[in-house]
C-alpha positions as CSV (number, residue, x, y, z in Angstrom):
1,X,102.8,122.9,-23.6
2,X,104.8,126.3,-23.0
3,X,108.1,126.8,-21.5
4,X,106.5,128.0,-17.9
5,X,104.7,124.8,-17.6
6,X,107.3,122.5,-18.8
7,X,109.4,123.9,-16.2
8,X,107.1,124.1,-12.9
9,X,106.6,120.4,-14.3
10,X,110.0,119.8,-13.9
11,X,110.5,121.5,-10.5
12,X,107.4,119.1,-9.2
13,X,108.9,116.3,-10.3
14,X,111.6,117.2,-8.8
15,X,110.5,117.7,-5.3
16,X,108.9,114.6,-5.4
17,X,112.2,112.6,-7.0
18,X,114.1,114.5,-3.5
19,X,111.0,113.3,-1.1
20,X,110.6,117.4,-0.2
21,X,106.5,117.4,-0.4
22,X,104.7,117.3,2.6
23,X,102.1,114.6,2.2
24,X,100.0,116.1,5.2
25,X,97.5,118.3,3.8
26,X,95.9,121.8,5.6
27,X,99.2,120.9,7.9
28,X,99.1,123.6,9.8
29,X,95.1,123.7,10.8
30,X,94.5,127.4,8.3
31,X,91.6,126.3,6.2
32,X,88.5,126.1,8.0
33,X,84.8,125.6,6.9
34,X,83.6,128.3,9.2
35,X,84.3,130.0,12.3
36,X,81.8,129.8,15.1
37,X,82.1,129.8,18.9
38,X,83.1,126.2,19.6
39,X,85.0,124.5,17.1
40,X,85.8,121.0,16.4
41,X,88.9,119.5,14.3
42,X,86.6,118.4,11.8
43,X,85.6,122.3,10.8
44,X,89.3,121.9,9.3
45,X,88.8,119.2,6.4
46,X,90.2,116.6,5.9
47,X,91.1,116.8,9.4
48,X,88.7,114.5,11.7
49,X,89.1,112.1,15.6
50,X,88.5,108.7,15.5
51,X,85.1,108.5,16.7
52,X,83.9,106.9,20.0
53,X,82.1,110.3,21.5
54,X,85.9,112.4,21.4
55,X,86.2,115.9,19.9
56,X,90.0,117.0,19.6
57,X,89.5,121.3,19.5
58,X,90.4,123.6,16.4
59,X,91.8,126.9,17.0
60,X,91.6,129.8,15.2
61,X,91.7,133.3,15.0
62,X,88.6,134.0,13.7
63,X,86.3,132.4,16.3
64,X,84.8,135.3,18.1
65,X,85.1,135.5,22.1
66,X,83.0,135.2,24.2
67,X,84.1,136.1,27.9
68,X,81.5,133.6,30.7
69,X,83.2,134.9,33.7
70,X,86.4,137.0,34.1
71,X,88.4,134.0,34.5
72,X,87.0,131.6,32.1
73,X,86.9,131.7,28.1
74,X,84.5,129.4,26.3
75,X,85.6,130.0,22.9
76,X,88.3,128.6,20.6
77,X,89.7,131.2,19.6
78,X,94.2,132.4,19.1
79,X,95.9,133.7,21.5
80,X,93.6,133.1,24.1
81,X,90.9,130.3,24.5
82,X,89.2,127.9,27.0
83,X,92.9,126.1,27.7
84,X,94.9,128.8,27.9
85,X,96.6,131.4,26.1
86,X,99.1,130.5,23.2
87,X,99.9,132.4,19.6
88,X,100.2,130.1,16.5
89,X,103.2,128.6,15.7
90,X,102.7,129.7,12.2
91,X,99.7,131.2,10.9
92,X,96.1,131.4,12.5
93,X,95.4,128.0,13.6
94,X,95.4,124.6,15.8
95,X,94.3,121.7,17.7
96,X,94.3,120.7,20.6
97,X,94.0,116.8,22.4
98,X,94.2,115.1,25.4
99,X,96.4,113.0,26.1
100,X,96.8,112.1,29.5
101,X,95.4,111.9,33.0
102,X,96.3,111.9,36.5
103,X,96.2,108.3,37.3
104,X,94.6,109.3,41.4
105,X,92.7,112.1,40.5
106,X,91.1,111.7,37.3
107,X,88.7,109.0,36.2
108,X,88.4,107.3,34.5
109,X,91.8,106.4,33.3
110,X,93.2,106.5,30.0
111,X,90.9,109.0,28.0
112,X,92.5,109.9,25.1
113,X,91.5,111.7,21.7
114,X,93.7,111.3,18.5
115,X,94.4,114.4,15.3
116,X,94.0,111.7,12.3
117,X,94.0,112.6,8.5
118,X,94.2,111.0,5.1
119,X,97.8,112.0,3.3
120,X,98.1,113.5,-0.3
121,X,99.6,109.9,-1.2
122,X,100.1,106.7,-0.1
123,X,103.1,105.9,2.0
124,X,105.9,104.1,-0.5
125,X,107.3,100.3,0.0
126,X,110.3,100.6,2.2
127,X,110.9,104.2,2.3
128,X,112.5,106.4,5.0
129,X,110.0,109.0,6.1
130,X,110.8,112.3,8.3
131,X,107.6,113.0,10.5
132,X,107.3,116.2,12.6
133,X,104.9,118.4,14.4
134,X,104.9,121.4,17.3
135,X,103.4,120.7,20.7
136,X,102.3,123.0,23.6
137,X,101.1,121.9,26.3
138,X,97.8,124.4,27.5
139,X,98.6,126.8,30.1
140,X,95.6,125.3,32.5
141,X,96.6,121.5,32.4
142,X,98.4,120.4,35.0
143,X,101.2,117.7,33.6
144,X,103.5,117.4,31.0
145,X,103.8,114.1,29.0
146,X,106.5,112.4,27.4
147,X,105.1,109.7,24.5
148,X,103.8,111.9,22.1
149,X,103.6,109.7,18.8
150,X,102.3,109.3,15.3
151,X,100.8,106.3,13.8
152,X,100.0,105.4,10.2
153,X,97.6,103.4,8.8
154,X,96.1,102.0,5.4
155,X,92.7,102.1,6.8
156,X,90.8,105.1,8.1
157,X,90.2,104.6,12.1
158,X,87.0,104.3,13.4
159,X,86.8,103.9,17.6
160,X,83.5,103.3,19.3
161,X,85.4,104.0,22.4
162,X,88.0,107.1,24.1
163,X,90.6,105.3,25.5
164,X,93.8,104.5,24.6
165,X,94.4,103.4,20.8
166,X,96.7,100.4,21.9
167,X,98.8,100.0,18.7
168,X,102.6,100.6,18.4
169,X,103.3,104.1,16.8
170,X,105.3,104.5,14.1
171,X,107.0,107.2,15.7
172,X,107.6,108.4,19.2
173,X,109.2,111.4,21.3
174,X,112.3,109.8,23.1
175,X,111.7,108.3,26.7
176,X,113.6,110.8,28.4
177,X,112.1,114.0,26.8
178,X,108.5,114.9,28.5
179,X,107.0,118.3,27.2
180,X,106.2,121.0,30.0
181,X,106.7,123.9,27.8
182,X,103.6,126.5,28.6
183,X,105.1,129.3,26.6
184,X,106.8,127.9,24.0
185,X,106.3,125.3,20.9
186,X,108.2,122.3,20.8
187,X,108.8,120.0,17.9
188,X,108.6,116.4,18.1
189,X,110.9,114.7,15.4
190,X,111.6,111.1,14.2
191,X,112.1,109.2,11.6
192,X,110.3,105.8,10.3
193,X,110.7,103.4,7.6
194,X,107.6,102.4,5.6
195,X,106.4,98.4,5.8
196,X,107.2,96.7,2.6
197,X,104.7,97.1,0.2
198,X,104.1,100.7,1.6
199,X,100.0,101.6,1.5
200,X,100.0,103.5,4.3
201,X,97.9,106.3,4.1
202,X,96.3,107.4,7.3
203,X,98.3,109.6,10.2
204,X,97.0,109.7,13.8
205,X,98.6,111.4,15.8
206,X,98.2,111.2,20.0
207,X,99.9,109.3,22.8
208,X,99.2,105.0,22.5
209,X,100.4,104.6,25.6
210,X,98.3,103.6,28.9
211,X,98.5,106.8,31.7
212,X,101.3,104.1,33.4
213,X,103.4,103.8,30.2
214,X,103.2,108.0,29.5
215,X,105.9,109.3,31.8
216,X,103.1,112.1,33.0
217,X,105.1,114.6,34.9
218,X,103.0,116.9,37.3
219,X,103.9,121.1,35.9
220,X,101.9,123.3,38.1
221,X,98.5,123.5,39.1
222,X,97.3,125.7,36.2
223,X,93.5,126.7,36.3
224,X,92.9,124.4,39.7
225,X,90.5,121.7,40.3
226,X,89.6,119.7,36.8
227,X,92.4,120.2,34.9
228,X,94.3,117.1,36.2
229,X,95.0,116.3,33.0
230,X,97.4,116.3,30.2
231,X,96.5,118.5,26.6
232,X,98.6,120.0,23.9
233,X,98.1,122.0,21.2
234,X,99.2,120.5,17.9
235,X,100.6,122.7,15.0
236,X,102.1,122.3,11.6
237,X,102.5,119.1,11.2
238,X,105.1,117.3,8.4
239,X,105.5,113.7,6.7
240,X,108.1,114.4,4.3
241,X,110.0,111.1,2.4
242,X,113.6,111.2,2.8
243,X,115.2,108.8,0.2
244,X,114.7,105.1,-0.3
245,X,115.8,102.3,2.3
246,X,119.1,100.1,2.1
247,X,118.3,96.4,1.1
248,X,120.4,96.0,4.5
249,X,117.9,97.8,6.6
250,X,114.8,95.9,7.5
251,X,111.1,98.1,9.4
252,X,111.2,97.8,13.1
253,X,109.4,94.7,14.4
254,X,105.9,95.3,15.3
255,X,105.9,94.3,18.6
256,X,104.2,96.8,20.8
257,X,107.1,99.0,23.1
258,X,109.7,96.3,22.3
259,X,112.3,98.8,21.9
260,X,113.8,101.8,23.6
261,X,117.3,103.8,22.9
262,X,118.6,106.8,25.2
263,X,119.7,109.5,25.0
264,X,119.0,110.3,21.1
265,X,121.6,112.3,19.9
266,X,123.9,110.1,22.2
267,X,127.3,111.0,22.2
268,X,129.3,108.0,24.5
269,X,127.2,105.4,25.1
270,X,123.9,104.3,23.9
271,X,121.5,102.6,26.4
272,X,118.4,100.7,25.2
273,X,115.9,99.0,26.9
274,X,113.7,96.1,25.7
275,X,110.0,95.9,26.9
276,X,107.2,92.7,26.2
277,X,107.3,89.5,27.5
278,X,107.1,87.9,23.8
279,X,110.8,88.3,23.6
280,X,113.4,86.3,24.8
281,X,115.4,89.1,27.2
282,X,118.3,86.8,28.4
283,X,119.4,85.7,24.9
284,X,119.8,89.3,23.0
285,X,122.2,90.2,20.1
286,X,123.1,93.6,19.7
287,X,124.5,95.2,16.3
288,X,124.6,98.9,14.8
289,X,124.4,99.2,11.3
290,X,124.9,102.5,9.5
291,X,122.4,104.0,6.9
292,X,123.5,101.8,3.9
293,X,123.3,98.8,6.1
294,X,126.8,98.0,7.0
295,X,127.4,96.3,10.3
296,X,129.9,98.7,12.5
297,X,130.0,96.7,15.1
298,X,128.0,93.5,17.4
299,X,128.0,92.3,20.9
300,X,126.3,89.6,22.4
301,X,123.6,89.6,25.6
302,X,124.4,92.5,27.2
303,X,125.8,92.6,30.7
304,X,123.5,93.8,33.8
305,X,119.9,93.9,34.1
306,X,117.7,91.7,31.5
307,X,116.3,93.5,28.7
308,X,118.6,96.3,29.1
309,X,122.0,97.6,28.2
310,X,124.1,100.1,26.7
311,X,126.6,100.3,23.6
312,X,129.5,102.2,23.6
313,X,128.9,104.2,20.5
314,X,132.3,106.9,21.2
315,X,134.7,105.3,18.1
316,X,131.7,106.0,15.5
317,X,131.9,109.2,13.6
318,X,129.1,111.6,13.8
319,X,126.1,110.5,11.8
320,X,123.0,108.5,11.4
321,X,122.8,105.0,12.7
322,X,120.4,102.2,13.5
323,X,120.6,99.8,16.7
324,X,119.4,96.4,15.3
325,X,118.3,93.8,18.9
326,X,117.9,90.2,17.8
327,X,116.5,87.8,20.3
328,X,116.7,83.4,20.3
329,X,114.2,83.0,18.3
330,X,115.0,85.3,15.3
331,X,112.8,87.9,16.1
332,X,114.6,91.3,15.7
333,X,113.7,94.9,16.4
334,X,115.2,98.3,15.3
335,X,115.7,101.9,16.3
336,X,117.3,105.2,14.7
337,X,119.9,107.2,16.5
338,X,122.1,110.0,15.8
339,X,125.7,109.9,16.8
340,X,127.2,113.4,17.9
């Protein structure tokens, strides 16, 4: 073996020893099979849905247009196509899903269609993972929507239905962010921690909330009648591992929307909010740990309304922490912050 390949050996190595690789591969929706006039995620392998009669869109430069009437284009093509007009965030290409609907106008309710694709390598045991991607929503949709998520799975996902995929995500966009952004790209952001014994090797990619639970937030009226809907555009998307997890830090219960924390960066105080009627509300602990699994500091139920509260977080210096809920029966759930 020569010297240049002992040493981009090394730098490999090295990336993956620092968690730098992104697991996600065509990330950022540039190799396609072929460009014709209506394109489908799927003519960007591995990319695919989840089945059930949905389509998520693929956008590309390439795809020729194809002008219908002055007003309306039927292609998939970048800047412009069929949902609006909207440049790349990096390169040529994109999807595009929906997401959401007008819970009045539309029907039926909660229609949804989900990115999903296998990852370069199984998710580790109990590893702390950085997942990103860029949203914008389509210039001819009408709302905005504020539970953008990713989920990740050791099985590929097969649906035989389009409606909401009711599992908890793995990550998802704070509860008071919503994305009404026409011009620009937006990244969502989070981190997770991989369940023990890791295998995880699937990432959808959508909104798993119901159209009740999805904060939709009416933009403008956009192309008029039938777009009473929500639909983004989905670019360069990242699953990065950070570094290996505390022995002192434990995943987040799975328990469906158990947990919420707001604002995230906080600042003062931290308020959180715990949803599901499997936990006890009116007996809650309430800890925050820091990210080698100290206990900063504990309280007991908190004061107010059941289920809720808020921590006053202003002593802590600025940094990465974890809000830890523990309810009378042992169950426990927990969520990142940042501190500024």
């Amino acid at each position: 073996m020569n010297k240049l390949v002992l040493i981009i050996t090394a730098l490999l190595l090295a990336a993956d020893v620092c968690g730098q690789q992104n697991l996600v591969p065509n990330s950022s929706f540039e190799d396609v099979s072929g460009c014709p006039l209506q394109s489908y995620i799927t003519d960007a392998p591995p990319w695919e849905g989840t089945g059930g009669g949905t389509s998520p869109d693929l956008f590309n430069e390439c795809f020729p247009p194809l002008i219908v009437t002055t007003d309306t284009l039927l292609v998939n093509g970048v800047p412009e196509n069929k949902a609006g007009t909207q440049p790349a965030h990096s390169g040529d290409g994109y999807a595009g899903i929906y997401v959401g609907n007008d819970t009045v106008l539309s029907f039926p309710d909660n229609v949804r269609e989900y990115l999903q694709v296998q990852l370069l390598q199984p998710l580790r045991s109990r590893i702390r993972y950085e997942v990103s991607f860029y949203v914008s929503l389509a210039d001819k949709f009408w709302y905005g929507l504020g539970t953008l998520g990713a989920y990740f799975s050791e099985e590929r996902v097969e649906r035989n239905d389009y409606f909401v995929f009711d599992v908890e995500p793995s990550i998802e966009s704070p509860p008071d962010i919503v994305y009404t952004d026409k011009e620009n790209w937006v990244e969502v952001r989070d981190t997770f921690v991989s369940r023990t014994g890791g295998g995880e090797q699937w990432l959808l990619i959508g909104n798993f909330r119901t159209d009740t639970e999805s904060q939709l937030t009416f933009v403008d009226s956009g192309a008029g009648i039938n777009y009473y809907k929500s639909y983004y555009y989905i670019d360069d998307v990242s699953v990065v591992a950070l570094d290996s997890v505390p022995s002192g830090i434990s995943p987040p219960a799975p328990q469906r929307g158990v947990l919420e924390v707001w604002p995230n960066p906080a600042r003062d105080v931290l308020r959180f909010k715990v949803r599901g009627s499997a936990w006890q509300q009116g007996s809650l602990g309430v800890r925050v740990v820091d990210a080698v699994g100290r206990e900063i500091l504990r309280q007991g139920s908190p004061p107010g309304k059941e289920g809720s509260g808020e921590v006053d977080i202003s002593p802590l210096p600025k940094g990465i922490y974890f809000l830890e809920l523990t309810d009378g029966e042992g169950k426990r759930a927990m969520r990142r912050f940042v501190k500024q």
